[in-house]
MARLUM-561854 format. One record per atom (N, C-alpha, C): residue in one letter; y, z, x. Coordinates in steps of 0.2 Angstrom, whole numbers, plus 5000, padded with zeros to 4 digits. Atoms other than C-alpha are relative to their C-alpha. Layout:
N
AYZX/...
// end
This chain:
373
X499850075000/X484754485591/X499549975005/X501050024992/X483154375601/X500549965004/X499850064996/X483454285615/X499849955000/X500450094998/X483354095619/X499550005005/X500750024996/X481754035624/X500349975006/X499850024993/X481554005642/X499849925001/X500250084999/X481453825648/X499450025007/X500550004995/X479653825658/X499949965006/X500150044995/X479853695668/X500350015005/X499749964995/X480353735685/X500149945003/X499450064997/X481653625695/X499649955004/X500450054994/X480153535708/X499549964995/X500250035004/X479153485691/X500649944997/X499350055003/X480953395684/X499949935007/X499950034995/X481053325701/X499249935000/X500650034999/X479253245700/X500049954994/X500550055005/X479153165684/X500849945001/X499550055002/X480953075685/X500049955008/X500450024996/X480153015703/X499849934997/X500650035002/X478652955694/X500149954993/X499550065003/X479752845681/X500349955004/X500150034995/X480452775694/X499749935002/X500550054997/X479152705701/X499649954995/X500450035006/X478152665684/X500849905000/X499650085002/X480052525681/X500149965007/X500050034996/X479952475699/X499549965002/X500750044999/X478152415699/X500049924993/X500150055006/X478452315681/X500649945001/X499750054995/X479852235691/X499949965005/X499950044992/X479252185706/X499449954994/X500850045004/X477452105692/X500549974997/X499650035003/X478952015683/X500249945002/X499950044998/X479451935698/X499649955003/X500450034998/X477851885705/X499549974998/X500550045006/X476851845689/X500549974993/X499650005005/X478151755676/X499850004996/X500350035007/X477051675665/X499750084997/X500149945004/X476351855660/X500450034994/X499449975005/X477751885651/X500249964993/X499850025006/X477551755640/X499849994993/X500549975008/X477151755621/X499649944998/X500550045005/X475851645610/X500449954998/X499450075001/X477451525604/X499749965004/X500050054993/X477451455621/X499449975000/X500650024998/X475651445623/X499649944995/X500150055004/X475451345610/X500349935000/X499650055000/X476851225612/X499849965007/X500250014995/X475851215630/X499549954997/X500850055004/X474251145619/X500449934998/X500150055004/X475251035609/X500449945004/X499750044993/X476150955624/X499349955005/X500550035001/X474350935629/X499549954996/X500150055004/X473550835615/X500649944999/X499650074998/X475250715615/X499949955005/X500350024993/X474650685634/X499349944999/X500750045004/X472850625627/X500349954996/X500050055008/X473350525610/X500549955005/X499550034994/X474850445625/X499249965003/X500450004995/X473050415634/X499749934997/X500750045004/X471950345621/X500449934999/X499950065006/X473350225612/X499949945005/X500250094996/X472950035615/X500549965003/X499450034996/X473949915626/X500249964994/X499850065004/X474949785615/X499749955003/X500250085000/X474449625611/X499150004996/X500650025003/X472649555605/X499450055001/X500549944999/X471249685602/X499349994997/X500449995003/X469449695598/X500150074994/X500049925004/X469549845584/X499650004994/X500550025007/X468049875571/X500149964996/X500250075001/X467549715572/X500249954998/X499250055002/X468949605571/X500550005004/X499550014994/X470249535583/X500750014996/X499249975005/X472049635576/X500349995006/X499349994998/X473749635584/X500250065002/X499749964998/X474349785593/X500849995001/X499350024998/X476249785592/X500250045006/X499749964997/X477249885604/X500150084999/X499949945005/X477450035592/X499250035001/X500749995002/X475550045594/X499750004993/X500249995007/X475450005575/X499649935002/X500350055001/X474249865569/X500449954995/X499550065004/X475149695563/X499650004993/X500450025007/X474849665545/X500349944995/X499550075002/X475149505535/X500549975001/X499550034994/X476149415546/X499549955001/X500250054995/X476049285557/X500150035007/X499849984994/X475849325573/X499949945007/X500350074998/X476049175584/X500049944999/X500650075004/X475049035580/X499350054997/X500549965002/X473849165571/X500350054994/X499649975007/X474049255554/X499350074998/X500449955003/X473349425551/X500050014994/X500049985007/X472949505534/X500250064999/X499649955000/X473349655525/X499750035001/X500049954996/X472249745536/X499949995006/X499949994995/X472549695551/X499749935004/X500550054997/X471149565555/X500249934999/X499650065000/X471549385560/X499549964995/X500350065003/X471149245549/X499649945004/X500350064998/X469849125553/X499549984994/X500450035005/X468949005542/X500550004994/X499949985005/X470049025530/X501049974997/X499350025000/X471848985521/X500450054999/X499449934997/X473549105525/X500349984989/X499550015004/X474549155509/X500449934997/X499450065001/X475849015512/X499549935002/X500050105001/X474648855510/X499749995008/X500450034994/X473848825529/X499250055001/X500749984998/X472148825533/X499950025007/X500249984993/X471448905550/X499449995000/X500850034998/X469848845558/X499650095004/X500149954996/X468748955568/X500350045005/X499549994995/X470048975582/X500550064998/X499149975001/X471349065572/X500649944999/X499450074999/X472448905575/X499749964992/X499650025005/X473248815559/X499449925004/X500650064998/X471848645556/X500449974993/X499750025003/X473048535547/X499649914998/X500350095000/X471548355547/X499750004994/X500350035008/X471048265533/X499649955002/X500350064999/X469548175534/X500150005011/X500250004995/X469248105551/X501050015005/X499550005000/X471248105554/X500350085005/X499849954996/X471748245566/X499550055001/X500649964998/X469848285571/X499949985007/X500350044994/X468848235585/X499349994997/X500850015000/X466948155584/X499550055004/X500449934997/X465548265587/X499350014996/X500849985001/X463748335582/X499749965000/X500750084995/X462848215592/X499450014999/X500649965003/X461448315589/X499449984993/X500150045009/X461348265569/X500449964999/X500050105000/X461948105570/X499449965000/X500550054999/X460548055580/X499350024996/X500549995004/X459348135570/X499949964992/X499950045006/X460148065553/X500049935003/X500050064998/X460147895562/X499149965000/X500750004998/X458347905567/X499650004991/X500449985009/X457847965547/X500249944995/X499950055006/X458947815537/X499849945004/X500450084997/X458247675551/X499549994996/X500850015003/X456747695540/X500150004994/X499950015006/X457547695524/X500349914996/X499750085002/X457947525513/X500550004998/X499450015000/X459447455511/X500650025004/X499549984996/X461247495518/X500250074998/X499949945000/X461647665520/X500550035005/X499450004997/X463347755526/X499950095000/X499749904999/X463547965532/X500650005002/X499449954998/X465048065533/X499750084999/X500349925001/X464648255538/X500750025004/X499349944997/X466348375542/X499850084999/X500049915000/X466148535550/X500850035000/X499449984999/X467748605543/X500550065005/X499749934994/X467948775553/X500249965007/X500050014992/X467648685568/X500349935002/X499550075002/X468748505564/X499549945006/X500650054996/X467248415570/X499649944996/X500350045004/X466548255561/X499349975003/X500550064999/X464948105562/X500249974995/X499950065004/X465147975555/X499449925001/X500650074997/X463747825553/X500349954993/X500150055006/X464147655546/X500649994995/X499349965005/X465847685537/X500249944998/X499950075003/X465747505528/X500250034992/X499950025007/X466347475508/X499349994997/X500750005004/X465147535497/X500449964993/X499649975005/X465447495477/X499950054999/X499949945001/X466247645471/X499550044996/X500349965009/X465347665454/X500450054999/X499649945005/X465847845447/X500350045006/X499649974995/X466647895464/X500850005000/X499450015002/X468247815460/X500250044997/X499849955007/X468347945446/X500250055005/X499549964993/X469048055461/X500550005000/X499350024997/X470547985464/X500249984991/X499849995007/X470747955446/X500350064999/X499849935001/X470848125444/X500550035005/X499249994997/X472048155457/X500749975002/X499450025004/X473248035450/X500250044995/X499949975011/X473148115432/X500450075005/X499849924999/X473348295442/X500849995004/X499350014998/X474848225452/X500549984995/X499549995005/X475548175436/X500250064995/X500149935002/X475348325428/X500650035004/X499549974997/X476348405442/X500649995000/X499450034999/X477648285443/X500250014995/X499850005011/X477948315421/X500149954999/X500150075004/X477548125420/X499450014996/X500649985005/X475948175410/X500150054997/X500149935004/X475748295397/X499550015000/X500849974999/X474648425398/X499850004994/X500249975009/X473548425380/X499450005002/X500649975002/X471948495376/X499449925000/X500250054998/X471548305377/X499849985005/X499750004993/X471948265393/X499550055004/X500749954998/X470948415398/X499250005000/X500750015001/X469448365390/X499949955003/X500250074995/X469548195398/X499950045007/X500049974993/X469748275414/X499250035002/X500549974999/X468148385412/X499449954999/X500550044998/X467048235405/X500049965006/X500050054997/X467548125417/X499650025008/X500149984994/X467348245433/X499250034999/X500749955000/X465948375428/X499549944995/X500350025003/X465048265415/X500049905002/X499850054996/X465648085425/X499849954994/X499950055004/X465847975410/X500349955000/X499650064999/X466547815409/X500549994995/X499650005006/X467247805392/X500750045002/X499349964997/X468547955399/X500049985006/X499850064994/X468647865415/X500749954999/X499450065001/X469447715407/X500750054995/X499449995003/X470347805396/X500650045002/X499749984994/X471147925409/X500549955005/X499750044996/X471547775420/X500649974995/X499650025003/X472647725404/X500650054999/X499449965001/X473447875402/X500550005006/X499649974996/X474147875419/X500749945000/X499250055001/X475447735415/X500250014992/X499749945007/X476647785403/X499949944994/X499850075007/X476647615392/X498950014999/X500950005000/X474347665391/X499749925003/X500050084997/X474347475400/X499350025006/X500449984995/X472447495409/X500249965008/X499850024996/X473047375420/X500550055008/X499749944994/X474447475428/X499750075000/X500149944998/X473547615426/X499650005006/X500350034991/X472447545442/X500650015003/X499649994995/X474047525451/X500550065002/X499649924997/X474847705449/X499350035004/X500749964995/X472847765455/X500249965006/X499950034997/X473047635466/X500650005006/X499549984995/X474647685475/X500050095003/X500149944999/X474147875476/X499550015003/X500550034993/X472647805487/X500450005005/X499950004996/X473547735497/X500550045004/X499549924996/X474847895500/X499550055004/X500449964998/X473347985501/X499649995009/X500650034995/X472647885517/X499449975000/X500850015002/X471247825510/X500149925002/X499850075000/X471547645516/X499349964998/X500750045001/X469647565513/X499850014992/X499949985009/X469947625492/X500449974997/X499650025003/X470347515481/X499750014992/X500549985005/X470247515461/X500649944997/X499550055002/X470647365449/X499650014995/X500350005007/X469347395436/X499850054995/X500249945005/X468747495421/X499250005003/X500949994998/X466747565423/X499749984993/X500450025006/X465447495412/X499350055001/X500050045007/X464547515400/X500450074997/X499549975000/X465847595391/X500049984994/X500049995006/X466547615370/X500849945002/X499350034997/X468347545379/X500049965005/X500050034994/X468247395387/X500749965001/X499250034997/X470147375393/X500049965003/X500050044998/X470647225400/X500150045008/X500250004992/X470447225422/X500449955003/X500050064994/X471047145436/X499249975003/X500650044997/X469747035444/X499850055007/X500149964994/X468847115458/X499350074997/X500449945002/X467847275459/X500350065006/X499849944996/X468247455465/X499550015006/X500349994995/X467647505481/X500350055006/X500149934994/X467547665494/X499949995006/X500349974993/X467147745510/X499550055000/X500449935001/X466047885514/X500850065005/X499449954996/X467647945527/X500650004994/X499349995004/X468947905512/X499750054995/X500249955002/X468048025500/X499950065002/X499849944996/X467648135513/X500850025004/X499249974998/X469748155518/X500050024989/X499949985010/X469848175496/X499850074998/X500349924998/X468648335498/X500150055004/X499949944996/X469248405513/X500950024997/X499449985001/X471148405505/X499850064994/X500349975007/X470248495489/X500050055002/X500049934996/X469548625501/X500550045001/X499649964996/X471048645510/X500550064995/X499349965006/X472148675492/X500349965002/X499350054996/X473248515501/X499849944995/X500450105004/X472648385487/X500650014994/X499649995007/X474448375475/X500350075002/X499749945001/X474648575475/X499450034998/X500549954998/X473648715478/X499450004992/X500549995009/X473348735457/X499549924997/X500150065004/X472948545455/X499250015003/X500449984997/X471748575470/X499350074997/X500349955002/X471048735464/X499649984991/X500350015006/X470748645444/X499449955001/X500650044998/X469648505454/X499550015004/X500549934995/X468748635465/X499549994992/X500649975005/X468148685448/X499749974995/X500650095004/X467648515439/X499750005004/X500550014996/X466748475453/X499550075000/X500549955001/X465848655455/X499650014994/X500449995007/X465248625436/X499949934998/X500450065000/X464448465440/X499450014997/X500750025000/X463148415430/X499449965002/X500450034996/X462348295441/X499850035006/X500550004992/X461448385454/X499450005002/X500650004998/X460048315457/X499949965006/X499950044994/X460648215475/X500350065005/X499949924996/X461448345486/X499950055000/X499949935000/X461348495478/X499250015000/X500549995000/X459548475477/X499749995005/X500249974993/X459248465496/X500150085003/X499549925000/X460048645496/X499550044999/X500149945003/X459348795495/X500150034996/X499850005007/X459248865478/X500650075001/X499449985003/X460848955474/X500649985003/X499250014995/X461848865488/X500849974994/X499250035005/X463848845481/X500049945002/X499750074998/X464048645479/X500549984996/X499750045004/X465348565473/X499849915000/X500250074998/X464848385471/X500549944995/X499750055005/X465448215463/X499349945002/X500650074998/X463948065463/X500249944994/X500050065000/X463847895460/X499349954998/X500650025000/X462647775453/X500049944996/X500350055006/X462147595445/X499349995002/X500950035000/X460647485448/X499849995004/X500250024994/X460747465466/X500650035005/X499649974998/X461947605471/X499850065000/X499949945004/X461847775472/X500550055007/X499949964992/X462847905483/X500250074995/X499849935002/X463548085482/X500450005006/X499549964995/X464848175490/X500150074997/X500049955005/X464948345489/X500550055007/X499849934997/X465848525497/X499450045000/X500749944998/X464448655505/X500250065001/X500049944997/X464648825507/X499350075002/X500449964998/X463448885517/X500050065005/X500149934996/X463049055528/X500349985006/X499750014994/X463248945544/X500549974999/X499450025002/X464948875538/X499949934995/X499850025004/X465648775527/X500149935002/X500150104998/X465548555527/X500049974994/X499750055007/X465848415518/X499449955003/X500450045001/X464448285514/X500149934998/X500150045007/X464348125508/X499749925002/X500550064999/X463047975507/X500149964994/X499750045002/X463347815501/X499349945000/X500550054997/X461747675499/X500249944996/X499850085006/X461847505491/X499349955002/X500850045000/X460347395487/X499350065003/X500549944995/X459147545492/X499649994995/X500350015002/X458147535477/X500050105000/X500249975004/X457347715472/X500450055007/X499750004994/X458747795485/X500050094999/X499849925003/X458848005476/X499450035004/X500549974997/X457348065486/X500450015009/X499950014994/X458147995501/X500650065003/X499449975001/X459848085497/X499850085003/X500249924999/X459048245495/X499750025008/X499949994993/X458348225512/X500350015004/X499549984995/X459848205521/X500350065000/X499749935002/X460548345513/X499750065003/X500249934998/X459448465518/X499750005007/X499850004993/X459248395537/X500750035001/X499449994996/X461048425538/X500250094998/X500049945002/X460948595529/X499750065006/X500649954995/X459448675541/X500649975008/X499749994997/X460648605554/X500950055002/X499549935000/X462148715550/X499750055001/X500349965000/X461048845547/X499450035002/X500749994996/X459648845560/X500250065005/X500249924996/X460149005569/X500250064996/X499749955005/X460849085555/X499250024994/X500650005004/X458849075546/X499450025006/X500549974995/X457949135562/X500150075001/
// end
């Protein structure tokens, strides 16, 4: 029978290594309590990081309120998010973020270059201004013959001149406010819309016929009576503000010579200029009545007075006027250096379309003399 193996270890070898444990768990004890963080795992270390960058992104976000940000003044709210169509204030951002200026909000107001809500018509909630080309356009038609009348509106900046703002005759000016009777009636469902009615509208305004002129002013009274049909244009002036516009006659030479009141029709340069800046605004009637006379006038076939002091491809909408001893224009501009309302008026001037186109493009180069350098 074998014997059991001997155990080789002798009793001072035992003694030694259970020492030497020991001390190995009394050393990773005292390192445990003198170094914690050593103990810790990757999780944490990470959660350290991400407690870091919160720190930063906390750092960077913007203060609330009004901001420069890629290139555009936006809304900071409290949230740190960017305001988005809304209002904010007296200032109305879009849907990305940037404030409105020059331009019209969703709900029907226009904003000037400020930002702030520009509610003037014509000279009416402006102030006088561009000293500058006034006296220049002063200086240029002292030398021209006959009487002569300027209205020039810088619309962003609700800033007018005005020279001379006497009663011209209208000629085919009146066909303006013709046209914004008929589109009021329209609105109002006193007029039927027809494919007639249409076509008058487009000779009258784009092609500025007289025939559809008078016939027009008959539609607008329900019995075709040309008479009152003066009086319903004639009451839609005066709503309009246009106090120094009257109309009491048909235009010759014409197919329809309706009977008239006695008298003659007659304007302003500032009453047609308040007619054009509602049009701009979309505030003439209803944004849509406004929006269909934008685009008669934009498909003027007479531009050979304002739009030919222009720059060849500048946007005009124009309306002009004209007999044997009258000529004028009035027009919308949309130019680089902002947008303006024109309009010249002369009477007894004799050979006056040279002159027109002058002024035009004096008042042009001064909108747009830093914007061409």
């Amino acid at each position: 029978m074998d014997k059991p193996k001997r155990n080789n270890l002798l009793p001072s070898d035992t003694k030694i290594i259970v020492l030497g444990s020991l001390a190995v768990i009394l050393i990773v004890l005292v390192l445990s309590i003198l170094f914690p963080n050593a103990a810790k795992n990757g999780k944490e270390t990470t959660t350290e990081a991400t407690t870091q960058e919160t720190t930063v992104s906390q750092k960077e976000k913007l203060p609330m309120g009004w901001q420069e940000i890629d290139g555009a003044t936006r809304y900071v709210r409290a949230d740190g998010k960017i305001a988005k169509s809304q209002w904010v204030g007296d200032y109305y951002v879009g849907s990305t973020g940037a404030m409105y200026t020059c331009a019209i909000t969703p709900d029907g107001k226009y904003v000037g270059y400020d930002g702030l809500v520009n509610d003037s018509a014509g000279i009416t909630n402006s102030h006088s201004g561009l000293e500058s080309l006034k006296k220049e356009l002063e200086d240029t038609i002292s030398n021209y013959y006959g009487t002569w009348s300027v209205y020039v509106k810088d619309i962003g900046h609700n800033e007018y001149l005005l020279i001379n703002n006497e009663q011209h005759f209208s000629a085919s000016l009146i066909k303006l406010y013709c046209a914004g009777a008929a589109l009021e009636l329209i609105d109002e469902g006193k007029l039927e819309r027809t494919d007639n009615i249409d076509n008058l509208m487009y000779q009258m305004i784009s092609i500025s016929d007289n025939d559809a002129f008078n016939l027009m002013v008959r539609q607008c009274d329900e019995n075709h009576n040309a008479v009152n049909g003066c009086k319903v244009i004639q009451d839609f002036i005066d709503r309009q503000g246009c106090t120094d516009t009257t109309i009491t006659t048909m235009l010759v030479p014409t197919k329809y010579p309706f009977p008239s009141s006695p008298g003659r029709n007659y304007t302003t340069v500032a009453d047609c200029g308040k007619i054009l800046e509602k049009i701009y605004k979309k505030q003439l009637v209803s944004r849509k009545a406004s929006d269909e006379l934008l685009d008669l006038l934009l498909n003027q076939q007479h531009i050979n007075k304002i739009p030919a002091g222009l720059p060849e491809g500048t946007k005009c909408a124009n309306k002009t006027g004209d007999t044997d001893d009258t000529q004028h224009d009035a027009a919308i501009v949309y130019s680089p250096g902002g947008d303006y309302i024109i309009v010249v008026m002369s009477s007894n001037c004799g050979a006056a379309i040279p002159n027109i186109q002058n002024i035009s493009s004096i008042v042009y180069d001064y909108f747009n003399k830093t914007t061409s350098q």
